[in-house]
C-alpha positions as CSV (number, residue, x, y, z in Angstrom):
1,X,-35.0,5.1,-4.7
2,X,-34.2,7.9,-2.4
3,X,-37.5,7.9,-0.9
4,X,-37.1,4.4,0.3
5,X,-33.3,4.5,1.3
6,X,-34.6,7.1,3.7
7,X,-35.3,4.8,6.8
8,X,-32.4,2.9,6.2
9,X,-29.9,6.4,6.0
10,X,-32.5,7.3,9.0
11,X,-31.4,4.2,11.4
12,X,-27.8,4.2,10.3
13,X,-27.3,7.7,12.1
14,X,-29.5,6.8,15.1
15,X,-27.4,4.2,15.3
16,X,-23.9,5.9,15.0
17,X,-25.3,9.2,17.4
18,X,-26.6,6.1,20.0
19,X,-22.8,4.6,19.9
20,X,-21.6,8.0,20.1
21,X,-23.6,8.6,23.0
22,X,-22.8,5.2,25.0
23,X,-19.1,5.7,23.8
24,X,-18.8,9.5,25.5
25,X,-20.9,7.8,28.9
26,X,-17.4,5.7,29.3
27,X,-15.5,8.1,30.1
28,X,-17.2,8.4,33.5
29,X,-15.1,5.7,34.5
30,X,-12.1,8.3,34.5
31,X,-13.6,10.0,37.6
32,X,-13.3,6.4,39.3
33,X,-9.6,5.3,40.3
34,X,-10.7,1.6,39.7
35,X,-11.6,2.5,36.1
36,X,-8.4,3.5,35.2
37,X,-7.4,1.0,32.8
38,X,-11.1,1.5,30.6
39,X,-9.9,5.1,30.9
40,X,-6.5,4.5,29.1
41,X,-7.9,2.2,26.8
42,X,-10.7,4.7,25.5
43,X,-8.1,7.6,25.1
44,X,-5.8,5.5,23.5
45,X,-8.3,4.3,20.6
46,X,-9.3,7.8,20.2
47,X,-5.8,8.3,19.8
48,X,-5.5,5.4,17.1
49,X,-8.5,6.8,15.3
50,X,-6.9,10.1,14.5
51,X,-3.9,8.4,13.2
52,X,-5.9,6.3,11.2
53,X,-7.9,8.6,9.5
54,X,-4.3,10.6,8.8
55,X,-2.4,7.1,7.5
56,X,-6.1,6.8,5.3
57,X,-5.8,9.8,3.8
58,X,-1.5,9.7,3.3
59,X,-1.8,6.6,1.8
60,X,-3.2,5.9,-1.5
61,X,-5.0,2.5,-1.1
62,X,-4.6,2.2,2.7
63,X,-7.6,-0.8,2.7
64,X,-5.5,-3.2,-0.3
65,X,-2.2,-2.5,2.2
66,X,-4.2,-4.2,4.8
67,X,-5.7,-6.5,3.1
68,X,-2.3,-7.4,1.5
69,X,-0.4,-7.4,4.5
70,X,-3.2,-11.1,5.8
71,X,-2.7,-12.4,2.9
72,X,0.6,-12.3,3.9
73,X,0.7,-12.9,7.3
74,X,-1.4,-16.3,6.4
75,X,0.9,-17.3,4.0
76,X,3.3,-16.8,6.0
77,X,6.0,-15.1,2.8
78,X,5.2,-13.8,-0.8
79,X,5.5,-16.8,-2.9
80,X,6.5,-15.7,-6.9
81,X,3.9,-15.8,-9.4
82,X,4.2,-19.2,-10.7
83,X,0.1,-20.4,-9.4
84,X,-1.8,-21.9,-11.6
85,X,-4.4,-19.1,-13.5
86,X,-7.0,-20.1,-10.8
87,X,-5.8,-17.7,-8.3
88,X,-6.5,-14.8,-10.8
89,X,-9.5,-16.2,-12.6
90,X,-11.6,-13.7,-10.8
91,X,-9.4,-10.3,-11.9
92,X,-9.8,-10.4,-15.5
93,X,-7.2,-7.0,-16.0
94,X,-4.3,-8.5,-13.6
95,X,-4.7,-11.6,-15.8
96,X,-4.9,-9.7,-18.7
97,X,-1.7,-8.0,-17.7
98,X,0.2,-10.9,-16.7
99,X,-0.3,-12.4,-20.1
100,X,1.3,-9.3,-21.9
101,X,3.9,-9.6,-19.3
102,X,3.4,-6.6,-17.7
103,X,3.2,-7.6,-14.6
104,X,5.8,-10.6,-14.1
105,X,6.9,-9.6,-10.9
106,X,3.3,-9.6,-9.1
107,X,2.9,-12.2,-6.5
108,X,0.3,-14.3,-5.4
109,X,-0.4,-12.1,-2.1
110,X,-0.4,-9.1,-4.4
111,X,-3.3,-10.8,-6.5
112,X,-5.6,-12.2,-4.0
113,X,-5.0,-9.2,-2.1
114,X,-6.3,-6.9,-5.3
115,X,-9.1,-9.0,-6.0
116,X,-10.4,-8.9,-2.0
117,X,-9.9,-4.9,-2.1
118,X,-12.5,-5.3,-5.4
119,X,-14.6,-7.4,-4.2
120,X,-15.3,-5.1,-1.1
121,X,-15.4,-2.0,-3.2
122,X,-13.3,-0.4,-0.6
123,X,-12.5,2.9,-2.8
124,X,-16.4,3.6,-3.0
125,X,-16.5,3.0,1.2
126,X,-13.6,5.3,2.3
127,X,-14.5,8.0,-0.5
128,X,-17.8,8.1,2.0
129,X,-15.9,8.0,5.0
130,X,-13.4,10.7,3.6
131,X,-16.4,12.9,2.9
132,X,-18.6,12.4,6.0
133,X,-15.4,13.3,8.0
134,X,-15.4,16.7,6.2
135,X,-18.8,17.2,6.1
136,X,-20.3,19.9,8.4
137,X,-22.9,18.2,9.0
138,X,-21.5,15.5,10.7
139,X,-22.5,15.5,14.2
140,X,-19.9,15.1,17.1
141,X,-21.9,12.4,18.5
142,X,-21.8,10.4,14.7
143,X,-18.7,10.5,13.9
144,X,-17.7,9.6,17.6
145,X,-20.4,6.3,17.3
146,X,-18.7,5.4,14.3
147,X,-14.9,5.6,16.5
148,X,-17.3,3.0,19.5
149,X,-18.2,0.7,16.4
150,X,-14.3,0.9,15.1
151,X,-12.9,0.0,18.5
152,X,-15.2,-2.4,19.1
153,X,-14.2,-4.0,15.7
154,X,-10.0,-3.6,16.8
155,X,-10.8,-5.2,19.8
156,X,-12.4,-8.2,18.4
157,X,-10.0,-8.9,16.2
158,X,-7.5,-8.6,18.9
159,X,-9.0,-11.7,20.2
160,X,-9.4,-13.4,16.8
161,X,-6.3,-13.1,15.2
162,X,-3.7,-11.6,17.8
163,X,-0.4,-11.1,15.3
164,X,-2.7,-10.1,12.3
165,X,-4.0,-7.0,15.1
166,X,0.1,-6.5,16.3
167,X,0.6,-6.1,12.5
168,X,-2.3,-3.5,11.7
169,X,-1.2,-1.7,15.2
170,X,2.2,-1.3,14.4
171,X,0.9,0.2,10.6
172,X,-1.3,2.7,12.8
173,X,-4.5,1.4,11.1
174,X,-6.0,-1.3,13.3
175,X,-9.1,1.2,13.7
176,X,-9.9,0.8,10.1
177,X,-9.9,-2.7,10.5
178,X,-13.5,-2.2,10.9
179,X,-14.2,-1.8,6.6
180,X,-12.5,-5.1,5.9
181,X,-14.6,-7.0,8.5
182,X,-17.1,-8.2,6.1
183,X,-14.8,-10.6,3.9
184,X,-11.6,-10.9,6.2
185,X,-13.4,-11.7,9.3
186,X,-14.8,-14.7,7.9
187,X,-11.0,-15.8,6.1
188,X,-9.9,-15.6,9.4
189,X,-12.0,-17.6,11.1
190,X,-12.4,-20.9,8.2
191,X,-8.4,-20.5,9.0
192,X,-8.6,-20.7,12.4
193,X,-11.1,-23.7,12.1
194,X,-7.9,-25.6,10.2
195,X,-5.2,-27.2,12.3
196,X,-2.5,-27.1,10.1
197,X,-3.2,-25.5,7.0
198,X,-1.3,-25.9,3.4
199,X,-0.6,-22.9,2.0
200,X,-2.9,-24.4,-1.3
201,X,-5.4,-24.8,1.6
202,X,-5.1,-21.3,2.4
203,X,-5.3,-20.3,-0.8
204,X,-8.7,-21.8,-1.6
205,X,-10.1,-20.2,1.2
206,X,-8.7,-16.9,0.2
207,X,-10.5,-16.9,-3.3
208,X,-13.6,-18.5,-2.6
């Protein structure tokens, strides 16, 4: 097995050093007084990243608070837990909890949320992200191509979901956004796709 994850580890870091590399080339646009603007934008999410990685690492579950605060934002308010048991069907312990009422006051954005953060394994991500930023042998250029890819996430969403992007921004972790792009991404845009969507509606989507 670690023979043949060696290409793929291989072309992850080419990867990250090549964005780190077309990422550092930007900031030639800082000689140019017409440039100004890319300029400011680059030191400004270089900025955001370090408070990112300080919020990720002051916080305890800094990916379920952002996961947690779409579910949210989509629903618009925390509704009490009175759904019906197929919102929690697929987290057997919150269930499990709920049950022995030990958990009466959870609500349905704290649920969905918890199972999302599960399903992405997030702890197991940012444990590797946590570690690679104290590694030695991180590389200047790798950890700065992984900063390119994060921005380039931020930005996107920027343009996909405006408020959701002012509401990660103003929680100093839009940067992050990045680890929750494989399942959120995808939420967002089925949303989107909806005119006027029920909250039920929106809550389908959430656990499918």
């Amino acid at each position: 097995k670690g023979i043949s994850t060696v290409p793929g580890v291989a072309r992850k870091t080419i990867s990250d050093i090549y964005h780190g590399i077309e990422r550092a080339s930007w900031y030639s646009s800082c000689i140019f007084e017409n440039y100004q603007n890319i300029c400011k934008e680059l030191k400004s999410e270089d900025a955001r990243m370090v408070s990112a990685i300080v919020e990720l690492y002051r916080q305890r579950d800094i990916i379920f608070i952002m996961i947690q605060a779409y579910v949210k934002h989509v629903l618009k308010e925390e509704i009490e837990q009175t759904v019906e048991q197929k919102v929690v069907r697929k987290t057997s312990s919150l269930l499990s909890e709920i049950m022995v009422g030990k958990s009466t006051k959870l609500t349905t954005s704290y649920v969905i949320s918890k199972t999302l953060a599960e399903t992405l394994n997030t702890s197991l991500a940012f444990r590797s992200l946590a570690g690679k930023i104290n590694s030695t042998a991180m590389t200047l250029f790798q950890f700065y191509g992984k900063n390119q890819k994060a921005a380039m996430a931020a930005r996107k969403l920027r343009m996909l979901d405006p408020i959701y992007y002012r509401i990660l921004y103003s929680m100093k972790v839009e940067m992050l956004y990045i680890y929750i792009v494989p399942i959120i991404t995808k939420i967002i845009i089925k949303i989107k796709a909806m005119e006027h969507p029920t909250k039920e509606q929106i809550i389908t989507i959430l656990e499918q």
